[in-house]
N, CA, C and O of each residue as an XYZ file, in Angstrom:
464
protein
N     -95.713     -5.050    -64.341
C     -95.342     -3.680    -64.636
C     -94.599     -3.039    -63.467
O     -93.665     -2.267    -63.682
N     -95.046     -3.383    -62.085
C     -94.820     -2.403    -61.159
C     -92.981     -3.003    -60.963
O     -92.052     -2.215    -60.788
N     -92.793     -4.761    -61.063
C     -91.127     -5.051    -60.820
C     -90.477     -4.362    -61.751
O     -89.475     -3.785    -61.328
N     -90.774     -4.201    -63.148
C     -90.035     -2.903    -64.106
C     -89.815     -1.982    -63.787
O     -88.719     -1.475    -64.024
N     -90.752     -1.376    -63.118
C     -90.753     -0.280    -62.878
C     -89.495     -0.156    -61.436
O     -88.574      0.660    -61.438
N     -89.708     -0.966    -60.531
C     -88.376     -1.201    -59.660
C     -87.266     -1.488    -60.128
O     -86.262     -0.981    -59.627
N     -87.174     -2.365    -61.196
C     -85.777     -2.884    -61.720
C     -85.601     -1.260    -62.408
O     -84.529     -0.780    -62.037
N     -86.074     -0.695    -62.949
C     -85.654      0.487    -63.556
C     -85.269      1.554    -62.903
O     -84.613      2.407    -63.500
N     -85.682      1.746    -61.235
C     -85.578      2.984    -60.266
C     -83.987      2.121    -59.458
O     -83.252      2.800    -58.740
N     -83.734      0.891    -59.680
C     -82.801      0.586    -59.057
C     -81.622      0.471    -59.919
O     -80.502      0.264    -59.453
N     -81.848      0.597    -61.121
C     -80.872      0.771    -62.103
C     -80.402      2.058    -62.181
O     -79.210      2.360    -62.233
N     -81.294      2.788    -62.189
C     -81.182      4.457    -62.461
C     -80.181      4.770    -60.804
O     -79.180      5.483    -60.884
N     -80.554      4.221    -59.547
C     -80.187      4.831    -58.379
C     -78.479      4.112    -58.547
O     -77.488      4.820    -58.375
N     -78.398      2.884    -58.841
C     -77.065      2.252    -59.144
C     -76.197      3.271    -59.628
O     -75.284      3.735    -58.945
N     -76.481      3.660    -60.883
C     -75.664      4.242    -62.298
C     -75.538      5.914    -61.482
O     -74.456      6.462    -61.692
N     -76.329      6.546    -60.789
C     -75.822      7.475    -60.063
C     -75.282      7.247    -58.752
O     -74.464      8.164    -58.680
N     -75.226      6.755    -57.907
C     -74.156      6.384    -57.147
C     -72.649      5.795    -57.315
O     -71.613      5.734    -56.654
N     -73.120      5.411    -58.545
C     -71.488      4.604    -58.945
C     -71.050      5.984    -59.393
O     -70.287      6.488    -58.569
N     -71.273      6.674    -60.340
C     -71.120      7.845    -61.306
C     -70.470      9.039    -59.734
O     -69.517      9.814    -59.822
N     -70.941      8.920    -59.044
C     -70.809      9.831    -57.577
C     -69.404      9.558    -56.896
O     -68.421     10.258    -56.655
N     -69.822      7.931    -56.643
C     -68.651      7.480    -56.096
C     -67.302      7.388    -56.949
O     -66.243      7.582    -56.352
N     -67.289      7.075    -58.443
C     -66.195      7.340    -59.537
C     -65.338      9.123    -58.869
O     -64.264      9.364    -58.318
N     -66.273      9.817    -59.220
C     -65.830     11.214    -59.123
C     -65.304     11.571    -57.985
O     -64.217     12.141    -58.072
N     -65.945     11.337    -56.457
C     -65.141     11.534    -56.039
C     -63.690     11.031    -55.307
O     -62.986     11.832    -54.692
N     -63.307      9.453    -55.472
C     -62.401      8.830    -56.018
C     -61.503      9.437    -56.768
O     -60.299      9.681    -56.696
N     -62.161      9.579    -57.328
C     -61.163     10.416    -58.651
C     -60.358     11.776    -58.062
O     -59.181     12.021    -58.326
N     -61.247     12.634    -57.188
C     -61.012     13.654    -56.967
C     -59.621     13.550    -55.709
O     -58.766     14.421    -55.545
N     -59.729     12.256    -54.957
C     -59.243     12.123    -53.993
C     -58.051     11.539    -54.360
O     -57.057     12.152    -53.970
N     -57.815     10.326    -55.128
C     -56.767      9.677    -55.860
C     -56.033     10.384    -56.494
O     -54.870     10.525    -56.116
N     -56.441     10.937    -57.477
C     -55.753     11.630    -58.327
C     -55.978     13.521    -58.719
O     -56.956     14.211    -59.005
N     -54.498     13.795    -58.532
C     -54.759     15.396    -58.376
C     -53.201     15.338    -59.040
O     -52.172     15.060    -58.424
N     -53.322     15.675    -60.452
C     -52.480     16.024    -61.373
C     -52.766     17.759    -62.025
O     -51.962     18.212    -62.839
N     -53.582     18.328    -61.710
C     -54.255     19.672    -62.135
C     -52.542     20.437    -62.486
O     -52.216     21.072    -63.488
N     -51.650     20.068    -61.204
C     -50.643     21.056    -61.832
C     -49.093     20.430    -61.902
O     -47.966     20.794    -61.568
N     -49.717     19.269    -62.536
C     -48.124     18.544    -62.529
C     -47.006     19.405    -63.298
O     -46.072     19.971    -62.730
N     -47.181     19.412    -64.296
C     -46.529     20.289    -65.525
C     -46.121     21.761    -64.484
O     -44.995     22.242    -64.361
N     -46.904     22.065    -64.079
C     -45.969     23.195    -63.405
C     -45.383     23.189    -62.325
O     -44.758     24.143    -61.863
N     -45.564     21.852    -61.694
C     -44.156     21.150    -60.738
C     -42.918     21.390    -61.033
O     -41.992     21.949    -60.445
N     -43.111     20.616    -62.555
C     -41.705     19.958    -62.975
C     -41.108     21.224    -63.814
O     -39.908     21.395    -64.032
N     -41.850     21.823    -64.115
C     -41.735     23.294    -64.942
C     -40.691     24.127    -63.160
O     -39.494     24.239    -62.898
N     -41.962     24.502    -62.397
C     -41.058     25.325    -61.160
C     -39.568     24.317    -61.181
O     -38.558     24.715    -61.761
N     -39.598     23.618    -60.804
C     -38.438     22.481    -60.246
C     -36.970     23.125    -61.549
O     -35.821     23.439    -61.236
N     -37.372     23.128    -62.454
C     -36.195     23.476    -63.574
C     -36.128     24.604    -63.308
O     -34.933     24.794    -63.086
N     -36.764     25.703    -63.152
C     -36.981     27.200    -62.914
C     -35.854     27.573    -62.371
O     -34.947     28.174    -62.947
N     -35.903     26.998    -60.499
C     -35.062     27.040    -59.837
C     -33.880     26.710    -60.006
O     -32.835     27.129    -59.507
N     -34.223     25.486    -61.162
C     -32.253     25.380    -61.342
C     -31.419     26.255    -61.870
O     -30.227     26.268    -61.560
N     -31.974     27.124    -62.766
C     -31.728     27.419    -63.679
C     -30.221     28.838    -62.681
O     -30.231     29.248    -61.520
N     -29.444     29.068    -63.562
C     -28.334     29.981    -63.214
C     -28.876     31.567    -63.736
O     -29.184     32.473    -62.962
N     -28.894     31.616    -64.706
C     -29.468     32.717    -65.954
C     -30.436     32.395    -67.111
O     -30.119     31.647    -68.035
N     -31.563     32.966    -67.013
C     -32.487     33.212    -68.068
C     -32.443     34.508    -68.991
O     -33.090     35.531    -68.766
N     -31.509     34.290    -70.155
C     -31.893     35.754    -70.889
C     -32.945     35.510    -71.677
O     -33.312     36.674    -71.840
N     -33.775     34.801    -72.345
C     -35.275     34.902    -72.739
C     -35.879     34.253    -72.023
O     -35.228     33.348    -71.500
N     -37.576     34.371    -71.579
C     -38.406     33.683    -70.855
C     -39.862     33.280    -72.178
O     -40.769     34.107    -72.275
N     -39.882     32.470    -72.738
C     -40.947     31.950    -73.423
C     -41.945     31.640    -72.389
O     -41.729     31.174    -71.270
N     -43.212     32.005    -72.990
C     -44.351     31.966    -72.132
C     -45.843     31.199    -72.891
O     -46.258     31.521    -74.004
N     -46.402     30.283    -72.114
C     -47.628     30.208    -72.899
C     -47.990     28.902    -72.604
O     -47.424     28.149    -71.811
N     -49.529     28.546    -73.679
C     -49.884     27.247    -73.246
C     -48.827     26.252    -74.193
O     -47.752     26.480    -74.748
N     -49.787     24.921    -74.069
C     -49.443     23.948    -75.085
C     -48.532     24.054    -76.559
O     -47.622     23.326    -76.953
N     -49.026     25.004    -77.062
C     -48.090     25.576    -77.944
C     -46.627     25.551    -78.157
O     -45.873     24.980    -78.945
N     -46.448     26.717    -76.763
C     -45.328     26.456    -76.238
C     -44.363     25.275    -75.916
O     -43.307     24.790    -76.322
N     -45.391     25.068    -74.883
C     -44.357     23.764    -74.352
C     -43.814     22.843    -75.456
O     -42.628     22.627    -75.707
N     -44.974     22.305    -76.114
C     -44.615     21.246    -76.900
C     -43.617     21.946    -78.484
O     -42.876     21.271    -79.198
N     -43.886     23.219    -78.621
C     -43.275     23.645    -79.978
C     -42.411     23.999    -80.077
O     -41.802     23.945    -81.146
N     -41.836     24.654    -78.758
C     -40.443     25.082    -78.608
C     -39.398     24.326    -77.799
O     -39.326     24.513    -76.584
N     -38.623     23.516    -78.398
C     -37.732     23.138    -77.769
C     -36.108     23.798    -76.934
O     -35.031     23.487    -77.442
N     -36.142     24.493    -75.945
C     -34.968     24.928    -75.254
C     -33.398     25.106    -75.659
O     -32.677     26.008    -76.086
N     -33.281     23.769    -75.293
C     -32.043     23.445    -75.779
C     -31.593     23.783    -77.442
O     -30.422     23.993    -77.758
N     -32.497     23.792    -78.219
C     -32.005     23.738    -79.800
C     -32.156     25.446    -79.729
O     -31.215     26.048    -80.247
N     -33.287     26.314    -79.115
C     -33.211     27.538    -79.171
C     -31.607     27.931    -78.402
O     -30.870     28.681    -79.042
N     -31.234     27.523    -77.353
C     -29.944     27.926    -77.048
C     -28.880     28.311    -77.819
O     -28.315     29.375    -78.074
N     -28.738     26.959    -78.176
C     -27.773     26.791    -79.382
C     -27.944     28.048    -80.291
O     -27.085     28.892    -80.546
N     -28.990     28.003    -80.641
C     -29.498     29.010    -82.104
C     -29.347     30.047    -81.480
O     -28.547     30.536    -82.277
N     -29.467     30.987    -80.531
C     -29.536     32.400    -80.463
C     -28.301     32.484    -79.289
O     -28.016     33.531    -78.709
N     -27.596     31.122    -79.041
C     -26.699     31.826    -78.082
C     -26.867     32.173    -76.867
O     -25.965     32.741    -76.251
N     -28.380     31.813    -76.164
C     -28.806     32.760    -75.256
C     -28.938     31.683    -74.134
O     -28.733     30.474    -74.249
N     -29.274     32.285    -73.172
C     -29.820     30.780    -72.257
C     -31.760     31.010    -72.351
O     -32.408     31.660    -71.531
N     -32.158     30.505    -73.190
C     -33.948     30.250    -73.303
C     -34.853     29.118    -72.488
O     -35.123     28.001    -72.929
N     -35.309     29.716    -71.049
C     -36.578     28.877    -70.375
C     -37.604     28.853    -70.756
O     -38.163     29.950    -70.738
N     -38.440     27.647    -71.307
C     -39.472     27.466    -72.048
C     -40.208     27.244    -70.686
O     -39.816     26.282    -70.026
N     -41.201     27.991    -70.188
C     -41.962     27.666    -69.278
C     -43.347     27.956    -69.651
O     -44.316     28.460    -69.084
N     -43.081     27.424    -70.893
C     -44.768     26.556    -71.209
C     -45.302     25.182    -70.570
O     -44.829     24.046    -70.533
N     -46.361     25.699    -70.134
C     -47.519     24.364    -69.544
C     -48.694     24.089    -70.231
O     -49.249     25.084    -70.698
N     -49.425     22.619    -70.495
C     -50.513     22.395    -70.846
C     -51.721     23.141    -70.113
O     -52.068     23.041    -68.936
N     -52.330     24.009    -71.262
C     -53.726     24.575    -70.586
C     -53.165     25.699    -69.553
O     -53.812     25.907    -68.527
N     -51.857     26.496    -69.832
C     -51.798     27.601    -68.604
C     -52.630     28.473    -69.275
O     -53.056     28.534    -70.428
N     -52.785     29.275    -68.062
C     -53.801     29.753    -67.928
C     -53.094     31.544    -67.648
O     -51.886     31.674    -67.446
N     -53.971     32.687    -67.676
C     -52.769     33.508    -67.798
C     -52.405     34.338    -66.369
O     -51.469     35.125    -66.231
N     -53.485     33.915    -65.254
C     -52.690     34.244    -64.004
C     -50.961     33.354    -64.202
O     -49.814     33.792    -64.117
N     -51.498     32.003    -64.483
C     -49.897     31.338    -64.217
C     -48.652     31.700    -64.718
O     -47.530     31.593    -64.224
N     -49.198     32.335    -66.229
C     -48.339     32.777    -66.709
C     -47.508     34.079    -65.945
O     -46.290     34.176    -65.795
N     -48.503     34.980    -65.542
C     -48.556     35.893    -65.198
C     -47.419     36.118    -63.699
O     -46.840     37.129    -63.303
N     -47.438     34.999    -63.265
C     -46.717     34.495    -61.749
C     -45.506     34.197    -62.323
O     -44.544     34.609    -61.674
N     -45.213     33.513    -63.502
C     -44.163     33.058    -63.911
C     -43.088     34.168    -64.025
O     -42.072     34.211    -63.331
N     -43.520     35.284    -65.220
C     -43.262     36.488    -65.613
C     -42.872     37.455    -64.745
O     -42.160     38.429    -64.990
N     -43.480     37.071    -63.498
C     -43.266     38.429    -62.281
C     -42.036     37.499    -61.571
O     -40.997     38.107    -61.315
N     -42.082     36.519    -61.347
C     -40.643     35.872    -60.697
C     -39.192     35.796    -61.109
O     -38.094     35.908    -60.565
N     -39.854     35.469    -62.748
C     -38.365     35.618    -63.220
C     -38.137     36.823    -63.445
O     -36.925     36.973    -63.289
N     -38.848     38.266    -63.867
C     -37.985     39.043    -63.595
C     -37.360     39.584    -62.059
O     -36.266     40.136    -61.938
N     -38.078     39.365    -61.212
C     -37.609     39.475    -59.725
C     -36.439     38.744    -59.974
O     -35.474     39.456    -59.697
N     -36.063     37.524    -60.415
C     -34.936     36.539    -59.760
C     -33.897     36.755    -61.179
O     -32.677     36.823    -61.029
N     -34.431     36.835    -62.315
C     -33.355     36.793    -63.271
C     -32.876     38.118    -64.028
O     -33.554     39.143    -63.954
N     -31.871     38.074    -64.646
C     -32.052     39.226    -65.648
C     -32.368     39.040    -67.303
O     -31.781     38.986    -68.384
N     -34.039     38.968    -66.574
C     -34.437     39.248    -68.557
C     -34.566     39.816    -69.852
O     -35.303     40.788    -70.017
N     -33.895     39.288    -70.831
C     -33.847     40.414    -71.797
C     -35.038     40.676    -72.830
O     -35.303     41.797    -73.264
N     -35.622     39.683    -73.120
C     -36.680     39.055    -73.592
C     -37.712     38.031    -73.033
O     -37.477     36.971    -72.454
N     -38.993     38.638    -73.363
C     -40.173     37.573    -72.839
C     -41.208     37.912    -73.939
O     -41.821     38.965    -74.114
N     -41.259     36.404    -74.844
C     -41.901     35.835    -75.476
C     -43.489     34.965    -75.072
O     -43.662     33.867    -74.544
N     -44.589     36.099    -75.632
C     -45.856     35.408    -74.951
C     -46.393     34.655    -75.803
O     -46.328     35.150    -76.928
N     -47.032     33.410    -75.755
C     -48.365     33.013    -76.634
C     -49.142     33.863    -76.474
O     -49.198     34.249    -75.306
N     -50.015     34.512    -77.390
C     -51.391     34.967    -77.196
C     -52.187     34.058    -78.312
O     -52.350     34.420    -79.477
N     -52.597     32.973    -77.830
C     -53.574     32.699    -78.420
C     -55.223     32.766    -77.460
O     -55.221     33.081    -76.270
N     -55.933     32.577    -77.871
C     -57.203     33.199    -77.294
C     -57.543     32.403    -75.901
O     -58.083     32.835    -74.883
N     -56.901     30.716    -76.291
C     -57.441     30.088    -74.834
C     -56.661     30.514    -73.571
O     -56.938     30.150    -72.428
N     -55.440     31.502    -74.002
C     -54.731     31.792    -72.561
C     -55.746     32.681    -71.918
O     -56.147     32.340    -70.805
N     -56.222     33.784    -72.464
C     -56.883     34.475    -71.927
C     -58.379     33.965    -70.706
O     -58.914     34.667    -69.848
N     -58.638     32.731    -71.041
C     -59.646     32.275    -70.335
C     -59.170     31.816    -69.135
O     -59.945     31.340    -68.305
């Protein structure tokens, strides 16, 4: 009874140390938290003129495509939707480009998870 009882306290101490050591590995390796708004800033800056600024999470990004809105309204449209933004980010986005561009329109998601 009592080696069970060891094989079982050394199983249990294994499976949390590995579980420990995974995470923070993880934490150290990999730090993607704000890729999407890398590559999002990086176009930002290119950009010459923004007359609409689309804003929001996932939605966004993935639903609105740029280029075909151009075309369609004529306008120059930055989709600076990110997965999971959040609405400080948004919020940073919104205050820059109007500092840097002249906007005529800004289009928000409000769906409920921005707010969190």
């Amino acid at each position: 009874m009592e080696i069970r009882y060891k094989r079982f306290v050394k199983l249990i101490i294994f499976f949390v140390l590995f579980y420990f050591l995974c995470v923070v590995a993880a934490f150290f390796l990999k730090n993607d938290t704000v890729s999407y708004s890398r590559t999002i800033g990086r176009d930002f800056w290119k950009q010459q003129n923004i007359d609409i600024l689309v804003c929001g999470a996932s939605h966004v990004s993935h639903g609105i495509d740029a280029r075909i809105a151009d075309k369609k309204f004529n306008q120059n449209i930055f989709n600076s939707g990110t997965s999971s933004q959040s609405i400080n980010s948004t919020y940073a986005i919104i205050k820059q480009a109007i500092k840097q561009y002249d906007i005529k329109k800004i289009f928000l998601e409000t769906d409920y998870q921005i707010s969190i």
